[in-house]
N, C-alpha and C positions, 0 to 999 in steps of 0.2 A: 627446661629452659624457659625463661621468661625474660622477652626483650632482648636484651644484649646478656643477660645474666645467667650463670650455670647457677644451679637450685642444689647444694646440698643438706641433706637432713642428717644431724648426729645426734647418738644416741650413745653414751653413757652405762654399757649393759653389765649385767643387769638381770634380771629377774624374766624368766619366762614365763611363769604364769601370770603378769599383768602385760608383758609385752607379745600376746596373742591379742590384744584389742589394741594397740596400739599401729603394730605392724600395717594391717590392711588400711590403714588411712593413710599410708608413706607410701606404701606402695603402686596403690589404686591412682596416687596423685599423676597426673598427667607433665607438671611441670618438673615435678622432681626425678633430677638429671640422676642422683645417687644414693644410696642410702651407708652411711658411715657406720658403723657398730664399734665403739669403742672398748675393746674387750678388757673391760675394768674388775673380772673377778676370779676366784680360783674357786668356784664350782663349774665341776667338769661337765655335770647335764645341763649346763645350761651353755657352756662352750662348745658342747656336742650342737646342742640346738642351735647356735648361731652359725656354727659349719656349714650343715645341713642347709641353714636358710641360703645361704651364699652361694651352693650346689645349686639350689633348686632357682635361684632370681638374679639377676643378675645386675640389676639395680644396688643391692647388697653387697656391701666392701669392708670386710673384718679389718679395722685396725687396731693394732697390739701396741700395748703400752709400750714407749722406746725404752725406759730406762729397765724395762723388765721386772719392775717391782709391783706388786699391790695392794695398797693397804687402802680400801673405800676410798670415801674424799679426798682423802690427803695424796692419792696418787693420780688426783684427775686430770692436774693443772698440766702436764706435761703433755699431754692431748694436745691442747689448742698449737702447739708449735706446726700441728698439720690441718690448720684454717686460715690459711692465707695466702689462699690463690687469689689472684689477680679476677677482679668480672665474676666474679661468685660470690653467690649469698650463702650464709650458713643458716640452719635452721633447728639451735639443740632444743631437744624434745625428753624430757626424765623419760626413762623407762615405765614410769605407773603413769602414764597417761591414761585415764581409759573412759576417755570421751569428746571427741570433737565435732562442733557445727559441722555440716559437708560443705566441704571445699573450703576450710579456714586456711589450709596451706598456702593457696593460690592468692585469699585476701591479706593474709601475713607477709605476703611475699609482695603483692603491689603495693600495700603501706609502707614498706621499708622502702621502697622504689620512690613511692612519692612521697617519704619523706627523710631524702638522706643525710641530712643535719644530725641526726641523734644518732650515738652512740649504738645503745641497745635498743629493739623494740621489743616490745611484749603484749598476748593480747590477756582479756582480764582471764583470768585463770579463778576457777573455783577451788576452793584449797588452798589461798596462797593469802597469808597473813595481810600485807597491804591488800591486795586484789580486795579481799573480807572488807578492810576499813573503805574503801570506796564506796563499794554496794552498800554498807553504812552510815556514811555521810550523804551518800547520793538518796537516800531512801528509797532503799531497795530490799532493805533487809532492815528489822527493826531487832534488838536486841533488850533483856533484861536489864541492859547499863550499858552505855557507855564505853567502848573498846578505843583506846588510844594506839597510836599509828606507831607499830614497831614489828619487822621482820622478825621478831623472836619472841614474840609475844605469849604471855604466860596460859592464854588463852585459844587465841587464834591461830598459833601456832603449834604452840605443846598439848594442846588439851585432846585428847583423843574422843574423848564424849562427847565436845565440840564438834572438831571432826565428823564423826558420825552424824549427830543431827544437821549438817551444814548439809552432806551429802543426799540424806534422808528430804530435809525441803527441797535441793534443787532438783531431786526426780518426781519429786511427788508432784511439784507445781509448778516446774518448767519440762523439764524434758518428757514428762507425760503426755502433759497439755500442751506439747510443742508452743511456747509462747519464752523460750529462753529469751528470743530479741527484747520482751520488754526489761530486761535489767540491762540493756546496752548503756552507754554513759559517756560514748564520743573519746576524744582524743583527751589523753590525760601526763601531761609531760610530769618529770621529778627530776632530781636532783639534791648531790649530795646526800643520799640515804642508802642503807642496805636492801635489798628487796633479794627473795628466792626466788633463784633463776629460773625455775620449770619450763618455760616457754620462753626462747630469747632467742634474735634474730641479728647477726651483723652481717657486715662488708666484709670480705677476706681483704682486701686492699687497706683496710684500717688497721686489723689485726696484722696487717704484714708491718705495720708503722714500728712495733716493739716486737715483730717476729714470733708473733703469739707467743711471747716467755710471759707466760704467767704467775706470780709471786704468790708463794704461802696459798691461801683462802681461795679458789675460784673465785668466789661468788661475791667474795667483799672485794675481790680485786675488778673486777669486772662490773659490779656492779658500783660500788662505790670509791673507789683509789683509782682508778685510770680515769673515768670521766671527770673527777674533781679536781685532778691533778691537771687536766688539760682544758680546761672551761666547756667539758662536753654537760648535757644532759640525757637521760634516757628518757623513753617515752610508753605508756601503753596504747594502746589500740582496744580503747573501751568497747567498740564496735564491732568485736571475735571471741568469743568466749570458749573456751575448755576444761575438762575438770581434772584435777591431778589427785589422785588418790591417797597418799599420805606421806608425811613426815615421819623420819625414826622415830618422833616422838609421840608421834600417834598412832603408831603400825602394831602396836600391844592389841590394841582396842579393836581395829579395823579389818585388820586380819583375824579376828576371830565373830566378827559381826557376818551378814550376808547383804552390804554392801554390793563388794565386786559382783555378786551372781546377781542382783538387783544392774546392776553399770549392764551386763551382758545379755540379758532379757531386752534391755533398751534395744540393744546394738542390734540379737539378732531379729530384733523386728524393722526398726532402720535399714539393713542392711539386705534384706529377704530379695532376691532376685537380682543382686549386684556385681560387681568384677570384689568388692570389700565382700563378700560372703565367699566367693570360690579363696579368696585369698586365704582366710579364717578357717573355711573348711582345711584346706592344704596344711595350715601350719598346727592346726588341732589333729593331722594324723603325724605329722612329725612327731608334735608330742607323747602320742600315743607308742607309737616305736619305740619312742625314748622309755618313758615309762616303765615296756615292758624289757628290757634290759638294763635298766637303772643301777643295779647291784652294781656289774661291769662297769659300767661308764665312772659310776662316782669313785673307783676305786682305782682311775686311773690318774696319774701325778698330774699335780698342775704344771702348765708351762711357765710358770712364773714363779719368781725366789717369793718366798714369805717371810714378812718381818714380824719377829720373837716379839712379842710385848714381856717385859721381865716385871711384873708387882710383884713387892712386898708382901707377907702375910696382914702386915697390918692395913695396905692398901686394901685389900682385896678381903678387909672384914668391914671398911670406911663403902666399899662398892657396894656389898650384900647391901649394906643396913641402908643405903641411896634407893637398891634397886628395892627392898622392902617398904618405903616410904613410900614408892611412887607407888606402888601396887596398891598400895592404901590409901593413898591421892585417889586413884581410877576407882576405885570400888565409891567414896563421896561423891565425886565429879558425878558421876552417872544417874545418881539421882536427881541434877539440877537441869535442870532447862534454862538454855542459853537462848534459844531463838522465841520471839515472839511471834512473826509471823516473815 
């Protein structure tokens, strides 16, 4: 609770091995009234794990897709129709979060409070295509050219080798040296543009305005078609920073890099004698159980219908020869250096 406000956190799930660093900073949070689990996927170990979390906390509230369908993004949008209570803030968080300032919840949570004019808020997020062009307008980050301001950016977005070294400086020369604050950059409004949502923050009272029916896109709905449509703006919170771990389009690279165990060494030195260490501890023996009957667990049916994708042969030789290019994109990519300093 904060003020007059219930505090829920949603999460979009999801993946259990990035959401064990994620977890202990929702739950450790003092204001956060709930934590949402929006159970978005048909692997059963990791719907086993979200059980188990809800057994063991109680802050934790499994909710299942209505229409009982799931296919990734495309079945997220029907979520939001259960974020619009009255006097509550929402708080969606991706699942590969796996880093936040202490106590960002709490300053997330009075920025949207003192500033209820905007639509969306967000704070600046590492990994996140615009987030990047700020820190590089603002000179913060200096690059080998040049990166223009687009959500899907060929670079800042898609590029996994980017990615990596984006994450590689911000441990190396902030969260090492504890001096993240100086890439702060203050209040940063927008308008009219796409941004990935990884960190965003509303009003359930607003979202109750269209019943949270969300159209097509989350993300282009939300971020850009309902604010523009209504002469709203979104705004970031240059002044909170967290780092989101990757994009599908850079999860080739990062998942096989030793990033994440780099994010976790941070954490458990951050975290060494906290209520966020017993929490980590607790949810790393879940894992562990799980683990070791994993055979069982994944072989039992999903609770949810699965939609048939039907390609063509010829589709699905147009796919190979895509997925072959990019393999061959990433193998170049990697020998360039995008950051200068």
């Amino acid at each position: 609770m904060y003020k007059k406000y219930k505090v829920v956190v949603n999460t979009a799930a999801g993946r259990r091995r990035y959401m064990k660093y994620l977890i202990p900073y929702v739950l450790s949070s003092s204001i956060v009234d709930r934590y949402d689990l929006w159970i978005n996927t048909h692997n059963t170990a990791d719907i086993e794990f979200f059980k188990r979390l809800a057994e063991k906390y109680d802050k934790v509230n499994l909710v299942w897709q209505p229409d009982e369908i799931v296919n990734g993004n495309k079945t997220i949008n029907a979520f939001y129709k259960q974020c619009i209570e009255e006097n509550t803030i929402y708080f969606k968080l991706d699942d590969d979060i796996v880093w936040m300032e202490p106590d960002l919840i709490r300053k997330m949570v009075e920025f949207r409070v003192d500033n209820p004019d905007y639509f969306l808020v967000s704070p600046l997020v590492i990994n996140n295509s615009l987030s990047t062009y700020l820190l590089q307008v603002r000179k913060r980050i200096s690059f080998s050219k040049y990166y223009n301001a687009s959500s899907s950016h060929k670079v800042l977005w898609k590029n996994g080798s980017f990615a990596f070294q984006l994450h590689q400086w911000f441990i190396e020369n902030f969260l090492k040296t504890h001096t993240y604050n100086s890439l702060y950059i203050g209040k940063q409004e927008m308008g009219m543009t796409r941004f990935s949502i990884n960190a965003i923050l509303w009003f359930g009272d607003i979202m109750k305005r269209f019943n949270g029916i969300v159209e097509g896109d989350d993300e282009e709905f939300l971020s850009c078609i309902y604010p523009s449509s209504n002469s709203l703006i979104n705004c970031w919170n240059g002044d909170a920073i967290l780092s989101h771990f990757a994009f599908f389009t850079q999860r080739f690279e990062l998942d096989r890099s030793d990033i994440l165990s780099k994010y976790g060494e941070v954490l458990m030195a951050e975290w060494e004698g906290t209520s966020k260490m017993d929490i980590y501890e607790s949810i790393s023996k879940i894992l562990e159980e799980i683990n070791l009957d994993i055979k069982n667990i994944m072989n039992r049916p999903s609770p949810y219908k699965k939609v048939v994708s039907y390609r063509s042969t010829r589709k699905k030789v147009i796919l190979n020869f895509k997925l072959y290019i990019k393999y061959i994109e990433r193998k170049i990519f990697v020998r360039r250096n995008f950051i200068l300093k």
